[in-house]
N, C-alpha and C positions, 0 to 999 in steps of 0.2 A: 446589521452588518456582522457581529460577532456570529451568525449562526451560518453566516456564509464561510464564514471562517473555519467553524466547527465542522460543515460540511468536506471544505476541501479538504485540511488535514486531514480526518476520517477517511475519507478516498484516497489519498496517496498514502497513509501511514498504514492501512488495511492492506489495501494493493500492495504493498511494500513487502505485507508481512506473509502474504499468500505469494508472492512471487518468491521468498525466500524458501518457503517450503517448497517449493518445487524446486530449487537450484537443488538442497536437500536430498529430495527423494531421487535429483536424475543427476547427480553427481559430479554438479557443476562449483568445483572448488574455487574457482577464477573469481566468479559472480558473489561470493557468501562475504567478501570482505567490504565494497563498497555498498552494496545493499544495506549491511548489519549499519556501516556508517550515515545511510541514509535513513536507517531507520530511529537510528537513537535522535536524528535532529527531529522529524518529525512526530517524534512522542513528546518530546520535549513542547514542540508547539501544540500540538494536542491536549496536551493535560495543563497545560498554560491557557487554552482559549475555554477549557472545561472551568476551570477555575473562575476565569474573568466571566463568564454566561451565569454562572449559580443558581439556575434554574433547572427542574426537574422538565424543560422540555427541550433541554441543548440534545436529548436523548434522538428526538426525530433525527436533527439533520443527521448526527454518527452514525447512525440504522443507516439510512440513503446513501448515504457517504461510503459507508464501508463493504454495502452488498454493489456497490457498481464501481469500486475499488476493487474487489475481489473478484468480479468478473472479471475486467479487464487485465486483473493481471494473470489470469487463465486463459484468456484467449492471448496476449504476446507474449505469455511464455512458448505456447504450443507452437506461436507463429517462429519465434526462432529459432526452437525445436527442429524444424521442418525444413527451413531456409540454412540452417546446418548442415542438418541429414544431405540435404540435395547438393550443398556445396555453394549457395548463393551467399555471401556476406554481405 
């Protein structure tokens, strides 16, 4: 269970952290304050569930975790990029 754990945090906490870099580079000042808030909770649980696993293979799930975190938060960044641009909210 705790590596399921380890997984999702890794996916939202990565996600989080790739989404912020994009608020970043595309100048979105709105977005960098709740983000930053979401992201200090889930380090918090992240390095909390790292702890509790103490195992040199909690390493997998944050690998999977974080590479499909960081996709996804590449494709809904770009998605409301676009839904912007066009005028759709």
């Amino acid at each position: 269970m705790i590596y399921l754990a380890l997984f999702a945090s890794s996916l939202v906490f990565i996600g989080m952290r790739a989404f912020q870099q994009l608020n970043v580079q595309h100048d979105r000042y709105l977005w960098v304050p709740p983000v930053t808030a979401m992201m200090a909770v889930c380090e918090v649980l992240t390095v909390t569930a790292i702890i509790k696993a103490s195992s040199l293979y909690a390493a997998i799930p944050l690998t999977f975790g974080g590479v499909l975190g960081c996709w996804f938060s590449m494709w809904l960044h770009k998605r409301m990029r676009e839904r912007i641009k066009h005028g759709k909210r």
